[in-house]
Residue, then its C-alpha position, 0 to 999 in steps of 0.5 A: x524522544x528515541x526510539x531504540x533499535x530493538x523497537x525500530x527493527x521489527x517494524x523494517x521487517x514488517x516493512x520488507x514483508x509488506x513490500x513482498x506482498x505488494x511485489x506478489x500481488x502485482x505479480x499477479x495482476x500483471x500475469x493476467x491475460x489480455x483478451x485482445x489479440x490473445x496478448x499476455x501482461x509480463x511486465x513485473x518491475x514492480x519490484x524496488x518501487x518506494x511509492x510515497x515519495x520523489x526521493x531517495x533521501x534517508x531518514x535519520x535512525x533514532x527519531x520518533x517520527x521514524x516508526x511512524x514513517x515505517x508504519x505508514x509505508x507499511x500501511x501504504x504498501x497494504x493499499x491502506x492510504x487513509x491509515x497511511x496518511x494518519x502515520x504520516x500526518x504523526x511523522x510530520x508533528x513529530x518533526x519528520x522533516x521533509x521526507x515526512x511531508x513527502x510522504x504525506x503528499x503523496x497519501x493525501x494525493x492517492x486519497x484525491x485530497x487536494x486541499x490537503x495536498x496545497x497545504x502540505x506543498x506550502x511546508x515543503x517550500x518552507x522547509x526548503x525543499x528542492x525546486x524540482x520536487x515542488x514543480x513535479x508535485x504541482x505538476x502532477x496535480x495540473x495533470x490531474x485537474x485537467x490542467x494541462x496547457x498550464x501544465x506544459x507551459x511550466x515544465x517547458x519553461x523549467x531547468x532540465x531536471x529528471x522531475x521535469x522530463x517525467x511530467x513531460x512524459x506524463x503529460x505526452x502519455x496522456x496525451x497520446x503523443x507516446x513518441x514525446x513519451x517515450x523520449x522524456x521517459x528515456x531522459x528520465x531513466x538516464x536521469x540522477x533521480x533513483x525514484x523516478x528512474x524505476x517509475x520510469x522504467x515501468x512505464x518504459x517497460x509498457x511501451x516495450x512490451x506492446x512493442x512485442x506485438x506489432x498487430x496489437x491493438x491500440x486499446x491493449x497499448x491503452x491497457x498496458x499504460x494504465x496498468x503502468x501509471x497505476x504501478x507508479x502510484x498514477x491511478x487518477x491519471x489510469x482511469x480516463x485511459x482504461x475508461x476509453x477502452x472498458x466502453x469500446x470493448x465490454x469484454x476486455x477483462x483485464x481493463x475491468x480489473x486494474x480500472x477496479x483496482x485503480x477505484x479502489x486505491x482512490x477510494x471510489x470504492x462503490x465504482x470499484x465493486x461495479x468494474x471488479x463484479x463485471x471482470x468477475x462475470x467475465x472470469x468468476x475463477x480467476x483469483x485476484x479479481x476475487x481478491x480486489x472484489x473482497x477488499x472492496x467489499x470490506x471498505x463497504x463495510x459488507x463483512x460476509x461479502x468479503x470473506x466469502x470472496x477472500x475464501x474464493x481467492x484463497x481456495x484458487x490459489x491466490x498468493x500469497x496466503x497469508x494475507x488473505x488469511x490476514x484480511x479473513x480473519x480481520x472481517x470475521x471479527x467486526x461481525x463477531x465470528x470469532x472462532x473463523x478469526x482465530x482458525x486464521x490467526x492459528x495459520x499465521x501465528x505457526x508461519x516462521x516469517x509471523x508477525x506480533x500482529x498475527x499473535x495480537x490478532x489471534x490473543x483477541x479472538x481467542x479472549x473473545x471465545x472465552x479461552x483465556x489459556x489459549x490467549x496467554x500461552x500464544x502471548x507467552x510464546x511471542x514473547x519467547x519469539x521476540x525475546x527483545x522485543x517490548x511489544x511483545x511483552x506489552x501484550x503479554x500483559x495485557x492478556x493476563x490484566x484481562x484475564x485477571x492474573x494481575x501478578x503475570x501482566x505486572x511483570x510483563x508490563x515491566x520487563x516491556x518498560x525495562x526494554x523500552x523506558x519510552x513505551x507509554x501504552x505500557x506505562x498507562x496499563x501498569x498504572x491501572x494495575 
């Protein structure tokens, strides 16, 4: 099955705004100031980073198993991994191929699904992937398990690769041999691998900025790695290091802040509320704690928690807004405050960089309030901003079968399977018409 063009390219756009915000909410996590020695975090490389996979290597335009790898870097870039493992999981039953069971790997590695993991590197040896790309993977693992001897023993005695000297550099970081380190992360930055050579880069760039501070301590070197390996997607390697600092110095704030994040990617959510509620202590006005504190509440399933803290960071002027606005609006409608969800969705949808899932969302919430014309013009108007996009008459006309004018969602539903034949989700609503 094809996907067209007019279909996959709403879905790259979204990609693009997703890594935006990712760009922009590391931006802000690395802003933060260091209590040690009054030492400052400047790094924002950031930026370019694929997290999900060990190579560069295209995926071909026109598969199905292309929307849902999309979906799933979408996903992956929000932090949402467990919904990112289910696209990938779809991409890789839609014959994504390797690049699908790469990015597979890596979800089921963030979510600490070992198992899962075994299996999916026993694919990826079927499907004939790279040596090195399998020896980084089972690496990475060794170093996670507390594997280390068996570690170092395989990569020495692999062919020099990119994907050799930075599990050798993983390995000396954690180590604390930083000028091992150092010299397999120069390898790796003058090695043919893109991917790696910008993880590299990051964790090249602690060394450099802790180099700026000849008094600094060594926790605030400590501080700035494990700020490093989280970027590159190493938070299961961050934690023992930030736990070494958070219990010798209580205060140290930004330790507590990316430990939280780090506990909070890796599904620790209940550790997570504890460190960000003690960064929190320590800087109740500083708005990316307030942030990470709400999402971590919204995986607890504690609603009004959440919101109240996305509102805090929203009113501290936490960027970019409109994912705070997002996340608000999707709280308030698991406990039924529908009118808090649509005043959000309003804010978005009038955003000229808004997304279809800014007007579903608002279509939902105003339904739910009873105000079917709201829902209907806001369908109509994405239909007129999104012309050819059959998405968006898909959910015209689910507003109208909801609200009863079966002729408008009739018509809607055929003009979406007019632009794309293949949309079952509409094919199903136009036969229940």
């Amino acid at each position: 099955m094809k996907v067209p063009p007019r279909i996959i390219a709403p879905v790259v756009l979204a990609i693009v705004c997703a890594g935006v915000l990712m760009a922009f909410l590391w931006w802000q996590l690395t802003q933060s100031t260091l209590l040690t020695h009054g030492n400052t975090f400047h790094d924002t490389s950031i930026m370019g980073i694929n997290p999900g996979s060990l190579t560069d290597e295209p995926i071909a335009n026109g598969d199905v198993s292309l929307l849902h790898l999309r979906q799933g870097d979408m996903l992956s870039l929000r932090g949402e991994w467990a919904e990112a493992q289910e696209e990938y999981a779809a991409a890789v039953e839609a014959n994504g191929g390797l690049p699908a069971l790469r990015k597979l790997a890596q979800a089921q590695m963030q979510r600490r699904d070992m198992r899962g993991v075994e299996s999916t590197l026993k694919k990826m040896k079927n499907a004939g992937a790279r040596p090195e790309d399998i020896l980084l993977l089972e690496t990475i693992i060794d170093l996670r398990s507390g594997e280390l001897i068996k570690a170092e023993t395989v990569l020495k005695a692999a062919d020099d690769s990119p994907q050799k000297h930075y599990g050798l550099a993983l390995l000396a970081l954690i180590q604390g041999n930083h000028e091992q380190a150092q010299q397999e992360i120069e390898l790796t930055v003058n090695g043919w691998d893109p991917i790696l050579r910008s993880y590299a880069r990051t964790l090249q760039s602690a060394y450099q900025e802790f180099a700026l501070f000849p008094e600094g301590s060594q926790l605030h070197r400590t501080t700035l790695l494990s700020r490093a390996l989280a970027q590159v997607q190493e938070c299961e390697l961050a934690l023992p290091l930030l736990v070494q600092v958070t219990s010798v110095k209580d205060d140290y704030r930004d330790a507590w802040i990316v430990q939280g994040y780090c506990e909070l990617i890796t599904e620790r959510t209940e550790q997570s509320i504890a460190s960000l509620e003690h960064a929190y202590s320590l800087d109740p006005q500083k708005s990316e704690i307030q942030y990470f504190l709400a999402r971590a509440y919204a995986d607890m399933h504690e609603y009004q928690n959440a919101i109240t803290f996305f509102e805090y960071a929203l009113s501290n002027g936490f960027i970019p807004q409109d994912e705070v606005r997002r996340l608000i609006a999707q709280n308030a409608l698991e406990i039924g405050n529908a009118g808090l969800a649509l005043d959000q969705y309003e804010a978005l949808t009038q955003d000229t960089e808004a997304t279809l899932e800014m007007f579903e969302g608002f279509t939902t919430a105003a339904v739910a309030l009873g105000r079917p014309e709201d829902a209907l013009a806001k369908a109509l108007q994405a239909t007129e901003k999104w012309p050819r996009d059959a998405r968006a008459f898909e959910l015209l006309g689910t507003v109208a079968a909801q609200v009863g004018q079966t002729d408008t969602a009739r018509s809607a539903f055929e003009q979406a399977l007019k632009l794309n034949p293949n949309l079952l989700s509409a094919q199903e609503k136009l036969s229940k018409l």
